[in-house]
Backbone as CSV, one residue per row, in Angstrom:
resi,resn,N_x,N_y,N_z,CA_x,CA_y,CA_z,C_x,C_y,C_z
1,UNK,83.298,102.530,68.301,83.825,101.227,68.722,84.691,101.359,69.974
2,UNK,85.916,102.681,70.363,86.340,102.357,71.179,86.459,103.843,71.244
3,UNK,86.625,104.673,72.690,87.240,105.689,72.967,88.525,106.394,72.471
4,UNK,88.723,107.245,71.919,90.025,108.184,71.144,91.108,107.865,72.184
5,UNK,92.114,107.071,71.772,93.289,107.688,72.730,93.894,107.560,71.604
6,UNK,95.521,108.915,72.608,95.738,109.612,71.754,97.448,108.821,71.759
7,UNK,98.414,108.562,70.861,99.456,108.273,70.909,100.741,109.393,69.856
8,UNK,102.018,108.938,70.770,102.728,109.498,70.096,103.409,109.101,68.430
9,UNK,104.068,109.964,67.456,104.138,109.529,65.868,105.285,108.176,66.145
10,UNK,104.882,107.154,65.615,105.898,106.134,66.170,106.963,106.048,65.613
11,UNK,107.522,106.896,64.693,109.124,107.001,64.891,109.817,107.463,65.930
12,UNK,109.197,108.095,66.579,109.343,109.004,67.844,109.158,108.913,69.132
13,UNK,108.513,107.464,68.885,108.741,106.567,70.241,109.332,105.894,70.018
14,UNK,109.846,105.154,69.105,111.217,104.200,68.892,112.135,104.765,69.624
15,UNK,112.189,105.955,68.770,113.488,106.846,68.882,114.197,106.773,70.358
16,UNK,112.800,107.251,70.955,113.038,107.588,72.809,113.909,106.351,73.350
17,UNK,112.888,105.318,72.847,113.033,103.908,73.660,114.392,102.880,73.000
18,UNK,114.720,103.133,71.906,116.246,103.112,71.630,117.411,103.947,72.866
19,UNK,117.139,105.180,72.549,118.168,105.626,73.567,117.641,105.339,74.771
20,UNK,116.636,105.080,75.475,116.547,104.621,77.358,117.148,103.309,76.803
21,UNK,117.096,102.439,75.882,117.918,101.176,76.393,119.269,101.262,76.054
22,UNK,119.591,102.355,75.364,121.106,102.368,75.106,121.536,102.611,76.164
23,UNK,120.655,103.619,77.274,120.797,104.409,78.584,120.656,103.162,79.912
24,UNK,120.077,102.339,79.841,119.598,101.741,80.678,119.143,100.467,80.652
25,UNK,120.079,99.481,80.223,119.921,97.912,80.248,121.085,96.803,80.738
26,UNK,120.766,96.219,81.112,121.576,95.145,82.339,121.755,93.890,81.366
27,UNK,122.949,93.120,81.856,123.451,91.726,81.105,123.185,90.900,82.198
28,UNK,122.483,90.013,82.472,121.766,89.096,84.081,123.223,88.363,84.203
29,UNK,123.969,88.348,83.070,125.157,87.295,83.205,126.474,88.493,84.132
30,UNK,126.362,89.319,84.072,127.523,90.202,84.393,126.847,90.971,85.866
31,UNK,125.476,91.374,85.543,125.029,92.373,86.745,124.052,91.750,87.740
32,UNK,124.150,90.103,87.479,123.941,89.760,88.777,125.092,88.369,89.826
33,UNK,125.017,88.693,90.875,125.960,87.966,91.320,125.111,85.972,91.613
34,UNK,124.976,85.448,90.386,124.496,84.166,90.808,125.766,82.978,91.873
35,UNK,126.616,83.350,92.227,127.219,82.730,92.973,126.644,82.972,94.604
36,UNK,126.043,83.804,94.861,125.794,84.756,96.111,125.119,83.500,97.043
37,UNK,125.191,83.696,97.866,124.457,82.256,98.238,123.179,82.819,99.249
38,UNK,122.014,81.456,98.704,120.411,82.528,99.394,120.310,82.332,100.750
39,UNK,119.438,83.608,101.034,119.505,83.739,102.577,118.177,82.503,103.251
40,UNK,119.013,81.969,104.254,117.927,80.981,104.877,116.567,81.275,105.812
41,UNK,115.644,81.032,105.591,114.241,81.408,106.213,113.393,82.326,105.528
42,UNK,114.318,83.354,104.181,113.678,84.142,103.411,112.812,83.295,102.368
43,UNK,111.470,84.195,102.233,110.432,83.222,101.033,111.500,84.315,99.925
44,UNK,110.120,83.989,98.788,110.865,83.697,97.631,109.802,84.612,96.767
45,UNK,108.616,84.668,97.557,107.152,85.848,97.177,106.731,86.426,98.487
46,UNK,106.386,87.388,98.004,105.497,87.561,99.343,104.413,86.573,99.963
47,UNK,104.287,86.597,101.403,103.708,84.979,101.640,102.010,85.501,101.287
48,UNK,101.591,86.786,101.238,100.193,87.088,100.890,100.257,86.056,99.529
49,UNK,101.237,86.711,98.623,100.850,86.476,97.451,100.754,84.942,96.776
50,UNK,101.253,83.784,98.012,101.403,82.174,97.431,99.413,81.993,97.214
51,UNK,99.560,81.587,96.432,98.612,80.736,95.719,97.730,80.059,96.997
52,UNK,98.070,79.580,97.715,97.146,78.944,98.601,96.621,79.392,100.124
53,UNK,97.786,80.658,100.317,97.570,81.556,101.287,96.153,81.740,101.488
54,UNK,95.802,81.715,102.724,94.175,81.758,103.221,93.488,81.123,103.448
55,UNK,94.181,79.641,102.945,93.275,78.189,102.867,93.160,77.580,104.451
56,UNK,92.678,77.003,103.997,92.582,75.779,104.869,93.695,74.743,105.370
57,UNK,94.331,74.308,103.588,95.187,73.686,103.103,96.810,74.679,103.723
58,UNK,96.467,75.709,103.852,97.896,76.789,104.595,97.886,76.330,106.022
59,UNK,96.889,76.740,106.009,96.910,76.663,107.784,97.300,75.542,108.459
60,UNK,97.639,74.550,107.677,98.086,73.166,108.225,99.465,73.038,108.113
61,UNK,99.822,73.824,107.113,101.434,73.785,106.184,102.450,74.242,107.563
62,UNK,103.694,73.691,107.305,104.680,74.518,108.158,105.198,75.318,107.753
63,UNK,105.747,76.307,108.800,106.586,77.489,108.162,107.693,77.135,107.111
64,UNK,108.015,76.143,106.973,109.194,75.498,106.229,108.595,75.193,104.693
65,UNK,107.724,74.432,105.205,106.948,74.188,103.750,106.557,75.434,102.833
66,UNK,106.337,76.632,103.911,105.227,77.675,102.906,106.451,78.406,102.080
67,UNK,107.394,78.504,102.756,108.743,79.256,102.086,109.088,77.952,100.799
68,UNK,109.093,77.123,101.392,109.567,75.990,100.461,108.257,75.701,99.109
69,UNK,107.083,76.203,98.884,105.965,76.555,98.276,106.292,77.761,97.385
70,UNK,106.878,78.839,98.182,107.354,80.211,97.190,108.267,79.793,96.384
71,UNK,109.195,78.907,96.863,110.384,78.990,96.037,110.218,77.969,94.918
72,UNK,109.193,77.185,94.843,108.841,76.517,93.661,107.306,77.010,92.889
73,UNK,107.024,78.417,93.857,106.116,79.183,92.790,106.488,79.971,92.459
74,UNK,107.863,80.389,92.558,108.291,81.272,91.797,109.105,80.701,90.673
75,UNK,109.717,79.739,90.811,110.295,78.881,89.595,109.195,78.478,88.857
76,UNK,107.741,78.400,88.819,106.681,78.098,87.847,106.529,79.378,87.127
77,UNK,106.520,80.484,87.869,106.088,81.946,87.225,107.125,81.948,86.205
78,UNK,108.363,81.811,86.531,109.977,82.502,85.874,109.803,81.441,84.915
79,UNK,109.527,80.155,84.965,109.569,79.248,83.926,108.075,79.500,83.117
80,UNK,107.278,79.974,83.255,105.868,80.311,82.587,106.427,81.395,81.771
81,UNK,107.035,82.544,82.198,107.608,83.988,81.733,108.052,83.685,80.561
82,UNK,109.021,82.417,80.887,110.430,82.212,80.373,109.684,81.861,78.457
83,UNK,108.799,80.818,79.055,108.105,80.230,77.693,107.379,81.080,76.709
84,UNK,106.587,82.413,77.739,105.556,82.963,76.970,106.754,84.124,76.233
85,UNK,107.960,84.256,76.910,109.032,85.206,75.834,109.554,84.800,75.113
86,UNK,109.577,83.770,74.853,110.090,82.869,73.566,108.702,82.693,72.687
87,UNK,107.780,82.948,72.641,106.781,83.018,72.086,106.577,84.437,71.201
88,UNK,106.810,85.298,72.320,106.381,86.967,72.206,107.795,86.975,71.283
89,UNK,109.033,86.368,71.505,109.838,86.926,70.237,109.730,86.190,69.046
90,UNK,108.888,85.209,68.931,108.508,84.581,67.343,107.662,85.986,66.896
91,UNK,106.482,86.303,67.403,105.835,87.028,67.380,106.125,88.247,66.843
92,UNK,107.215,89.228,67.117,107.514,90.016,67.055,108.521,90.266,65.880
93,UNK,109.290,88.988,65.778,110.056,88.622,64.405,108.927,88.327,63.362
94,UNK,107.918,87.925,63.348,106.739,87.696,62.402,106.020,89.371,61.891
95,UNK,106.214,90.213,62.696,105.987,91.587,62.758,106.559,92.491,62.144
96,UNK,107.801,91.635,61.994,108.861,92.971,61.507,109.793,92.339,60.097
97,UNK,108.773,91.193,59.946,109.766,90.071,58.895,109.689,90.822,57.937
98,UNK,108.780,91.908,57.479,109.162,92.350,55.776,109.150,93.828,56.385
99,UNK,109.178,94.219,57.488,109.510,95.887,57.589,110.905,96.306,56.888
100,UNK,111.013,97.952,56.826,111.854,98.306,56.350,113.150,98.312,57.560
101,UNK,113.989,97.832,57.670,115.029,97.542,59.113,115.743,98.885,59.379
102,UNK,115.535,99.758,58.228,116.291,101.440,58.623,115.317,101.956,59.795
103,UNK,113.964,101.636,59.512,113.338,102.839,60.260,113.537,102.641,61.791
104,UNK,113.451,103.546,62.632,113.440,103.147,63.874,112.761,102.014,64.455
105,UNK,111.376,101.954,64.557,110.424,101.184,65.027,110.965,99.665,64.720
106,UNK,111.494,99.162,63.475,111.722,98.031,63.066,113.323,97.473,64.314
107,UNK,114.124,98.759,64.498,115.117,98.517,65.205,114.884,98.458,66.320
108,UNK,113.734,99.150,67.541,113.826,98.751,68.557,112.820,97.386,68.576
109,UNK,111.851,97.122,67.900,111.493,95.940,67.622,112.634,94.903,68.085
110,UNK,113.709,95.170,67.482,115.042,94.226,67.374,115.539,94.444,68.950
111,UNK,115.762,95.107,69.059,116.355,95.832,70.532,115.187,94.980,71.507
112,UNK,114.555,95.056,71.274,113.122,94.374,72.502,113.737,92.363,71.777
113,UNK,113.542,92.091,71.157,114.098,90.750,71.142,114.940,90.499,71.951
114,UNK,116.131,91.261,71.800,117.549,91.069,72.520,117.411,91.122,73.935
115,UNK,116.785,91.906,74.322,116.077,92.226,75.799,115.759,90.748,76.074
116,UNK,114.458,90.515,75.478,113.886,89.389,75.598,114.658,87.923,75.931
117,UNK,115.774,87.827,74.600,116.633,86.681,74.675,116.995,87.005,76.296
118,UNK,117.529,87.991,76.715,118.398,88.272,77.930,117.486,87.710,79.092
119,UNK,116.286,88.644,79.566,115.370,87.639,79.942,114.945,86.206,80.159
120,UNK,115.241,85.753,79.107,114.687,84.659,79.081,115.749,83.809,79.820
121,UNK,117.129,83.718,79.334,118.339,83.442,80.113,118.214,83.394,81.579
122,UNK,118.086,85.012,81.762,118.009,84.956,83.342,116.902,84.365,84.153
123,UNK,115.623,84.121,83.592,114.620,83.203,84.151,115.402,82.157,84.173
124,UNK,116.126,81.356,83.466,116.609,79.977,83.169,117.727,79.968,84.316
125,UNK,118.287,80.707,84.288,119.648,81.256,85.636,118.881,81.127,86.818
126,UNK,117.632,82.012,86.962,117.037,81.615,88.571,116.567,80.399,88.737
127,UNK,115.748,79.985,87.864,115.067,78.459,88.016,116.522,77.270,88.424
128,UNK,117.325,77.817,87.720,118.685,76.683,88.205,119.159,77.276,89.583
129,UNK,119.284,78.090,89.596,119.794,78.175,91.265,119.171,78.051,92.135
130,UNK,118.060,78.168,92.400,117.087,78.040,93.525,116.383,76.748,93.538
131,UNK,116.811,76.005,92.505,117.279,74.438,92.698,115.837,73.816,92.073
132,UNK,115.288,73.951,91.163,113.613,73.645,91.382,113.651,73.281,89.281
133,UNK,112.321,72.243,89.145,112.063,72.068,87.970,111.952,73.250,87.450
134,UNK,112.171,73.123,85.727,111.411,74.805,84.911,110.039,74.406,84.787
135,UNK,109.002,74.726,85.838,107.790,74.071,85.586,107.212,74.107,83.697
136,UNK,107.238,75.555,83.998,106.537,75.964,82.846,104.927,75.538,82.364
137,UNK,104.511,75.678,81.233,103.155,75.654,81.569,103.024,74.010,81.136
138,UNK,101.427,73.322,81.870,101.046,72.171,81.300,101.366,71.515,80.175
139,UNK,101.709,70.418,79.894,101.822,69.909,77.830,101.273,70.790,76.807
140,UNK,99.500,70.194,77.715,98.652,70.701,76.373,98.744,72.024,76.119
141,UNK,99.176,73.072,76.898,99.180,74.481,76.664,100.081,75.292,76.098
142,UNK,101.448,73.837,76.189,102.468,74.523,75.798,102.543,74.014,73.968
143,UNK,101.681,72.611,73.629,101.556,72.842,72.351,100.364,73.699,71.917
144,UNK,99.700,73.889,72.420,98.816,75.130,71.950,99.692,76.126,71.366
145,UNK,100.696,76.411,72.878,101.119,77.645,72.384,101.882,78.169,71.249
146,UNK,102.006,77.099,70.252,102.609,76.993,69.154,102.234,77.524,67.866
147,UNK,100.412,77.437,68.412,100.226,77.892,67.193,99.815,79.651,67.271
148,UNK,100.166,79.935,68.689,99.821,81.307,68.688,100.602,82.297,67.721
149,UNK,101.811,82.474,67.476,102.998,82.859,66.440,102.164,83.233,64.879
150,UNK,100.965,81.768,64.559,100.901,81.590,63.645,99.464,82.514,63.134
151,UNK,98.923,82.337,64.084,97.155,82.732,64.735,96.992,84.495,65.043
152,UNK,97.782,84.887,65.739,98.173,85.763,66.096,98.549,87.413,65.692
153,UNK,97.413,88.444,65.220,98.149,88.900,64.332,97.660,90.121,64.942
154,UNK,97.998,92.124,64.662,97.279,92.675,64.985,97.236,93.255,66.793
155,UNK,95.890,93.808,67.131,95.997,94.055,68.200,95.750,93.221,69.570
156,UNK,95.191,91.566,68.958,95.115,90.620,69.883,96.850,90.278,70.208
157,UNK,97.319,90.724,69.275,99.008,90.050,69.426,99.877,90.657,70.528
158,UNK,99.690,92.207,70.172,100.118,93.079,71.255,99.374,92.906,72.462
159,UNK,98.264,92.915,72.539,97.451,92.807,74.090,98.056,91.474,74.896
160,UNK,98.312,90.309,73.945,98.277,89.401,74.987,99.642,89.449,75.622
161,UNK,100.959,90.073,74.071,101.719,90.634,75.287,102.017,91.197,76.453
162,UNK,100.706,92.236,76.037,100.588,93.274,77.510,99.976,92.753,78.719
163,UNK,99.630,91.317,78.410,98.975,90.765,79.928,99.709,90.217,80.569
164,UNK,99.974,89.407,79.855,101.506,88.532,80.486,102.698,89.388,81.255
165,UNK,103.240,90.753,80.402,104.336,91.498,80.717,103.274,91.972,82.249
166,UNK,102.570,92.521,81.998,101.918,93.678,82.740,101.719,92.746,84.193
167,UNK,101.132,91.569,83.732,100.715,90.992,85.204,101.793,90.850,85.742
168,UNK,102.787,90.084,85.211,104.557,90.038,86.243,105.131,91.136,86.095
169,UNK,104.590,91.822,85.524,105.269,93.444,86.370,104.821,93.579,87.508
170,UNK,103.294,93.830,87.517,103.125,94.110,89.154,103.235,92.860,89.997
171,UNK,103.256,92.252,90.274,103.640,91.117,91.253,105.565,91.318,91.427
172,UNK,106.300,91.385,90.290,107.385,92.063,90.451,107.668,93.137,91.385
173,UNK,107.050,94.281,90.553,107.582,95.511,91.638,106.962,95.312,93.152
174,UNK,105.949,94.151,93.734,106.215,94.338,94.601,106.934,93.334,95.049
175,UNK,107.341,92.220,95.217,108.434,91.309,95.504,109.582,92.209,95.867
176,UNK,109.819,93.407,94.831,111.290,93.912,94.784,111.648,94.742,95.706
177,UNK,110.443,95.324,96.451,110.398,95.859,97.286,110.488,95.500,98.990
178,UNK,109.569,94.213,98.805,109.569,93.417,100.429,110.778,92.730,100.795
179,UNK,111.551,93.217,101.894,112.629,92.604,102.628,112.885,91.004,103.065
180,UNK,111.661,90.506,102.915,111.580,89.872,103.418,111.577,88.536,102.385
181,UNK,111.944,88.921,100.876,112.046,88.438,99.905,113.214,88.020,99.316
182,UNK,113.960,86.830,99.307,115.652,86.583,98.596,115.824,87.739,97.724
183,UNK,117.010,88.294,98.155,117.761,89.072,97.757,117.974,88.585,95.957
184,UNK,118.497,87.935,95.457,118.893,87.335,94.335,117.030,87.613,93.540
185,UNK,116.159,86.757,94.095,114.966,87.167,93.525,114.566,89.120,93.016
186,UNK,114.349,89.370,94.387,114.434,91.315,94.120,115.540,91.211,92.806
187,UNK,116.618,91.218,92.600,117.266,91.970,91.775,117.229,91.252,90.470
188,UNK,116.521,89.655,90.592,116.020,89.725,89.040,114.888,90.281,88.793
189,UNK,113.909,90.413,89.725,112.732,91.331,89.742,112.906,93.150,89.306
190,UNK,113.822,93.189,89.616,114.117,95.004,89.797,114.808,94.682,88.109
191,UNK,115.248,93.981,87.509,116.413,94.405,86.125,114.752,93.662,85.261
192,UNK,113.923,93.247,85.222,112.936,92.669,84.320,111.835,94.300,84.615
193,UNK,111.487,94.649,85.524,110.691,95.731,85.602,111.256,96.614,84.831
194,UNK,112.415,97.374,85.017,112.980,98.507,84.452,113.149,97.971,83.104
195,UNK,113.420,97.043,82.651,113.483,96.635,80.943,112.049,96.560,80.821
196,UNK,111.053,96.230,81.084,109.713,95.758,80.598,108.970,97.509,80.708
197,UNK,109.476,98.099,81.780,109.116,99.567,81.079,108.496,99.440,79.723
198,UNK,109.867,99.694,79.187,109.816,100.068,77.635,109.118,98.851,76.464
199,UNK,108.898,98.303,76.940,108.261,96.822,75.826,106.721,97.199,75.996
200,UNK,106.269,97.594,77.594,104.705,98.077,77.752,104.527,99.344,76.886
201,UNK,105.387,100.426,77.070,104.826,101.558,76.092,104.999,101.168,75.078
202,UNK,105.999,100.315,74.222,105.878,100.292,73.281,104.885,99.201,72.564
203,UNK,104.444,98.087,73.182,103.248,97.323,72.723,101.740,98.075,72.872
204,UNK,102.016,99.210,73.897,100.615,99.793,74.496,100.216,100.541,72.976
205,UNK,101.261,101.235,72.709,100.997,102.339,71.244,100.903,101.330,70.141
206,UNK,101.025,100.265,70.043,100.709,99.657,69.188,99.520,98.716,68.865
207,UNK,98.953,98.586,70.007,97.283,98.475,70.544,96.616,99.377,69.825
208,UNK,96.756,100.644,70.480,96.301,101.796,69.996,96.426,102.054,68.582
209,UNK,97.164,102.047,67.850,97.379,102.072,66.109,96.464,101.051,66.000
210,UNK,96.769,99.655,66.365,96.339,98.919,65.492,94.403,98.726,65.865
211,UNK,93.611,99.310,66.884,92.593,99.097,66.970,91.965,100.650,66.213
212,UNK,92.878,101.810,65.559,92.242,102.700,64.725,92.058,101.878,63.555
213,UNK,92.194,101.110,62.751,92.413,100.409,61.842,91.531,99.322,61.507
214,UNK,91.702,98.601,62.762,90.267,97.102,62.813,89.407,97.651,62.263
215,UNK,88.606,96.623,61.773,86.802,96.496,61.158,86.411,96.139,62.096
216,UNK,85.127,96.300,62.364,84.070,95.251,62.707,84.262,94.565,62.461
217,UNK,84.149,93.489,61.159,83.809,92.333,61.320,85.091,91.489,61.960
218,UNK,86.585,92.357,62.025,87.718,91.632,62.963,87.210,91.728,64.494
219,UNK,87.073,92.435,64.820,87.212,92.763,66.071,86.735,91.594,67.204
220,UNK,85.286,90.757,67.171,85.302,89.709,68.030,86.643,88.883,67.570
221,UNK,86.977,88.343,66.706,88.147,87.495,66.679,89.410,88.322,67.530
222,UNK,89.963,89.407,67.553,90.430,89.833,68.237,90.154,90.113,69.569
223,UNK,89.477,89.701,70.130,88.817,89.972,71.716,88.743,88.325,72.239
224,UNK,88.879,87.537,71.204,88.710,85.915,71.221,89.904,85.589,71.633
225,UNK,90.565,86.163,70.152,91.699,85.983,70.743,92.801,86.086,71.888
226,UNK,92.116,87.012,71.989,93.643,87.911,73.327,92.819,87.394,74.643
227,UNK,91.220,86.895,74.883,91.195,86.964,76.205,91.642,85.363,76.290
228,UNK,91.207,84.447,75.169,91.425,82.933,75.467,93.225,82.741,75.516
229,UNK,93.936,83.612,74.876,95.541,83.309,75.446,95.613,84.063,76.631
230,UNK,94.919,85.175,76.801,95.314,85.692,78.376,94.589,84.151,79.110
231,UNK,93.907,84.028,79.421,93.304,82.796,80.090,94.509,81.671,80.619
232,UNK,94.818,80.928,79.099,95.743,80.118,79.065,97.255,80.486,80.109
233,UNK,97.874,81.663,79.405,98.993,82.390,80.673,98.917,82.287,82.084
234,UNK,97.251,83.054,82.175,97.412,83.040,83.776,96.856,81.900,84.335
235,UNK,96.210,81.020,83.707,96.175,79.733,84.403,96.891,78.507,84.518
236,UNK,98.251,79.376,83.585,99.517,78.099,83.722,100.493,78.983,84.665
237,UNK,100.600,79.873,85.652,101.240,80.467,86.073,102.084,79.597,87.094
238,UNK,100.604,79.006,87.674,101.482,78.104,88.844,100.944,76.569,88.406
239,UNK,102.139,75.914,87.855,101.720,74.398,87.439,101.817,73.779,88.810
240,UNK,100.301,72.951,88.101,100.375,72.442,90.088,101.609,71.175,90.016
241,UNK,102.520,70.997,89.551,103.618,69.993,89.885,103.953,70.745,91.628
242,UNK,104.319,71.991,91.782,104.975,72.423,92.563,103.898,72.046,93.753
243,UNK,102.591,71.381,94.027,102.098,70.981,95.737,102.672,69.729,95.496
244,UNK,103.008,69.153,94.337,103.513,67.802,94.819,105.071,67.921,95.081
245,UNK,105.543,68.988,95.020,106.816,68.919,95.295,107.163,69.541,96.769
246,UNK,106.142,70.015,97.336,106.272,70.318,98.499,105.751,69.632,99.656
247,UNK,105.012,68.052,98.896,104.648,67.188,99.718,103.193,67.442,100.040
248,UNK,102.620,67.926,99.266,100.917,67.797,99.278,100.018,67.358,98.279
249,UNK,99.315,66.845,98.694,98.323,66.111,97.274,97.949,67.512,96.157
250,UNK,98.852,66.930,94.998,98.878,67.963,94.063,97.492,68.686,93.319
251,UNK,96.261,67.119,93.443,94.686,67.879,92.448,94.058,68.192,94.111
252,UNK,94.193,68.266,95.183,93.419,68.701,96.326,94.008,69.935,96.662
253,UNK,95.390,70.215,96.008,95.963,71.917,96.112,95.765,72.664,95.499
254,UNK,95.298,71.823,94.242,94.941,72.548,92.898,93.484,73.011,92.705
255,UNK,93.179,72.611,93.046,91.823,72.540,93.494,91.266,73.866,94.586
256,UNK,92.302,73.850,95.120,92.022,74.703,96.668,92.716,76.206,96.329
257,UNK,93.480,76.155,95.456,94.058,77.283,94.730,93.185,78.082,93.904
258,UNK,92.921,77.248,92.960,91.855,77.909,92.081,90.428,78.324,92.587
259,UNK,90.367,77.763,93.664,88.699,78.360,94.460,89.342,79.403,95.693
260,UNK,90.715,79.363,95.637,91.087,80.440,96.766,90.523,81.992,96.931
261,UNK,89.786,82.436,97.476,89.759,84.062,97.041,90.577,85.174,97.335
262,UNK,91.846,84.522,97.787,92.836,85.505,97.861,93.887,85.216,96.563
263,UNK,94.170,83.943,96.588,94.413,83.946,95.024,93.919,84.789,93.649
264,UNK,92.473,84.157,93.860,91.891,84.794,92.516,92.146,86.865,92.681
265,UNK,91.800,87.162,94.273,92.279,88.461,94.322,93.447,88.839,93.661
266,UNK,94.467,88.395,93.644,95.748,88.925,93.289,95.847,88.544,91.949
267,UNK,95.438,87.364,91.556,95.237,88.124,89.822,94.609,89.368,89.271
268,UNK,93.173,89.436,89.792,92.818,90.800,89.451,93.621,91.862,89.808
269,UNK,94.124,91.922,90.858,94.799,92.926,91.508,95.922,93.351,90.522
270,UNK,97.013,91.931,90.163,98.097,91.606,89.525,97.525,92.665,88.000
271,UNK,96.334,92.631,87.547,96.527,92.442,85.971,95.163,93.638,86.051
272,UNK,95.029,94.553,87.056,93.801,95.762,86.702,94.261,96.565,86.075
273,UNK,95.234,97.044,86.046,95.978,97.984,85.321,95.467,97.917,83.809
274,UNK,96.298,96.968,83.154,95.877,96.170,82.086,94.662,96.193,81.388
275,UNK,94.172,95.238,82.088,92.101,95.522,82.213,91.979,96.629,81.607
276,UNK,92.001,97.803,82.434,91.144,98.929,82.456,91.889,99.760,80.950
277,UNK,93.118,99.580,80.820,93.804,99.846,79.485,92.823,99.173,78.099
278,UNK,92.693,97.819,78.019,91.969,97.227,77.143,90.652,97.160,76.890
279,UNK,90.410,97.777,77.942,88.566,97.857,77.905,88.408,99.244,77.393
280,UNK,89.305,100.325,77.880,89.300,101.504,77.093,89.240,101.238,76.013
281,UNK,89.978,100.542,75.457,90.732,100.468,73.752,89.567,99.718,72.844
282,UNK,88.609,98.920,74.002,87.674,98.067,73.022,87.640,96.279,72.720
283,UNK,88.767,95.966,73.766,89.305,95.093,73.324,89.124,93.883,74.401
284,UNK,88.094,94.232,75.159,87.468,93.410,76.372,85.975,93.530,75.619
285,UNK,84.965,92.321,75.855,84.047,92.562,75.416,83.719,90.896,74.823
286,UNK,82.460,90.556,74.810,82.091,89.187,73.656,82.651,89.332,71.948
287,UNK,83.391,88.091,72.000,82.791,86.832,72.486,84.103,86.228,73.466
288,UNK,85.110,87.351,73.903,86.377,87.012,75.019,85.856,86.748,76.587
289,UNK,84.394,87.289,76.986,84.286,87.373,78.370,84.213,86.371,79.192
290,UNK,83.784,85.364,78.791,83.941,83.868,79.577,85.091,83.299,79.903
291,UNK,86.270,83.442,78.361,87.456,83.630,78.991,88.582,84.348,80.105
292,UNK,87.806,85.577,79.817,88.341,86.369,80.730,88.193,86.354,82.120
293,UNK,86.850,85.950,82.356,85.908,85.594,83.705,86.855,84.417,84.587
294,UNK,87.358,83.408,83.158,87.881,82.020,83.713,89.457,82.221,84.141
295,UNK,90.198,82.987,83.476,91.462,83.901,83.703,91.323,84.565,84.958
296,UNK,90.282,84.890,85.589,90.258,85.733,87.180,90.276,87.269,86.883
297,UNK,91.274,87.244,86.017,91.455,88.798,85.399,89.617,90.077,84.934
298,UNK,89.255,88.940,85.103,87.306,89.360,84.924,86.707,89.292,86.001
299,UNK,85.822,90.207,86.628,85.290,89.568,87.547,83.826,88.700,87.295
C-alpha cells in the first residue's frame, strides 16, 4: 500500500520536542513590538507571490494599489491560518481526549495547543494592525469547517494539518527573508516558522503510525478526506473580498486569479514539499485526485 518509512519510538519524539519548546518559544504579546510603526512603500508579500501578479489585471494596477493588494492578502492568509488553528486545536483535543496525560506524547499534544492558542492571537494582532478585515475563509466553508473536528479522524486528520502548516511555512520562510517585506510581517513570519518546526515533525510521525495501521477498505475515505479539506484551505486562502477592497471588480479578479499561472505556480511550489511526503505515505491517490487537481497542489 505505501512505501516503509521509518519513524522515531514516539515517546521519544515528544520528549525532544517538549524540551526544543521549553528551549525555544516566543509570547507574540511580549516578543513583538506591535506599537512599531510600518514602513511606507514596503509590500506586505513578496510582489511575485500576490495572487494576480502576471495578469493583465496587474499590469494596469498602480504601484500603490499592488502594495495595498499584499497588505490585504496577507490579512486573508493570517485570517485563513487563524481559522484553520482553531480547528486543528479542536482536533487535536479530540485526539488526546481519553489519552493517558502522564505520557509524553499526550503533553506535547498540549504544548502544541498552547502554541497554537499563541498563534492564533498573533494572526488576530497582525490583521488589527495593518488595518484590514479578518477575511478568513468564505461562509459556506467556514460552516463546513465545522464539521471537520467531527469527520476527521486518523491519518486524513494529521495530513490536512500538514498542508495547511506546511504550505504557510514555505511562503513564510520566504517573506522572512525578503527586505523588501514589513518588518513587523518578517518577524511574525520568522516566530510561526520556528514554532511550526515542531508541530510538522510531530504530525509527520503521526501520518506515518497511523497509515501502518489503516485497512484498505479505510484508506480511499482517507485520501477523500484530506485532499477535499486540503482543497477547501487553499482555495480560501485569498477571499476575494480583498480586489474589492482595493478597488477592483472583485468576480473579474477572482476570476483572473484562479486562471493565473503564476498563482497556481506558487501553490504548487508553496505545498511540493508536502505532496511528495504524502504520496510517499500513500495518501495521494483516488478517489482525492480531482480534489487535489482543483487545490493547484496537483498538477
Amino acid at each position: 500500500m505505501t512505501r516503509t518509512v521509518k519513524v522515531a519510538d514516539r515517546e521519544k519524539t515528544a520528549e525532544r520536542l517538549l524540551n526544543s519548546s521549553a528551549d525555544r518559544s516566543y509570547d507574540p504579546e511580549v516578543d513583538i513590538d506591535w506599537s512599531a510603526p510600518l514602513v511606507e512603500g514596503l509590500r506586505y508579500t513578496p510582489e511575485h507571490r500576490c495572487s494576480l501578479y502576471g495578469t493583465a489585471l496587474w499590469d494596469r494596477m498602480s504601484p500603490e494599489q499592488r502594495v495595498d493588494l499584499s497588505r490585504h492578502e496577507v490579512a486573508s492568509i493570517a485570517s485563513v491560518g487563524l481559522w484553520f488553528e482553531i480547528l486543528l486545536m479542536q482536533m487535536l483535543l479530540k485526539e488526546i481526549y481519553g489519552a493517558d496525560p502522564t505520557t509524553r506524547h499526550a503533553q506535547y499534544a498540549l504544548t502544541e495547543i498552547a502554541d497554537e492558542c499563541r498563534h492564533s492571537t498573533m494572526f488576530a494582532r497582525l490583521v488589527e494592525r495593518i488595518g484590514c478585515p479578518a477575511y478568513g475563509p468564505r461562509p459556506h466553508t467556514r460552516r463546513l469547517g465545522k464539521v471537520l473536528p467531527v469527520i476527521g479522524y486518523g491519518p486524513a486528520l494529521y495530513g490536512s494539518i500538514l498542508v495547511a502548516e506546511e504550505v504557510l511555512d514555505r511562503l513564510q520562510r520566504e517573506a522572512m527573508a525578503d527586505g523588501s517585506v514589513q518588518p513587523l510581517v518578517r518577524m511574525v513570519n520568522r516566530i510561526h516558522v520556528l514554532e511550526e518546526a515542531r508541530h510538522v515533525r510531530f504530525a509527520r510521525e503521526e501520518v506515518v503510525r497511523g497509515m501502518a495501521t489503516i485497512t484498505r477498505k479505510e484508506l480511499p475515505y482517507q485520501r477523500w478526506l484530506l485532499a477535499t479539506t486540503s482543497m477547501f484551505v487553499i482555495r480560501s486562502l485569498i477571499n476575494p473580498e480583498v480586489y474589492a477592497a482595493v478597488g477592483l471588480d472583485r468576480d473579474e479578479a477572482h476570476r483572473a486569479a484562479l486562471g493565473n499561472p503564476h498563482w497556481r505556480e506558487t501553490i504548487r511550489w508553496s505545498g511540493e514539499r508536502i505532496m511528495g511526503f504524502l504520496d510517499e505515505v500513500g495518501l495521494v491517490g483516488k478517489p482525492g485526485t480531482r480534489a487535489w487537481r482543483r487545490s493547484f497542489l496537483l498538477g
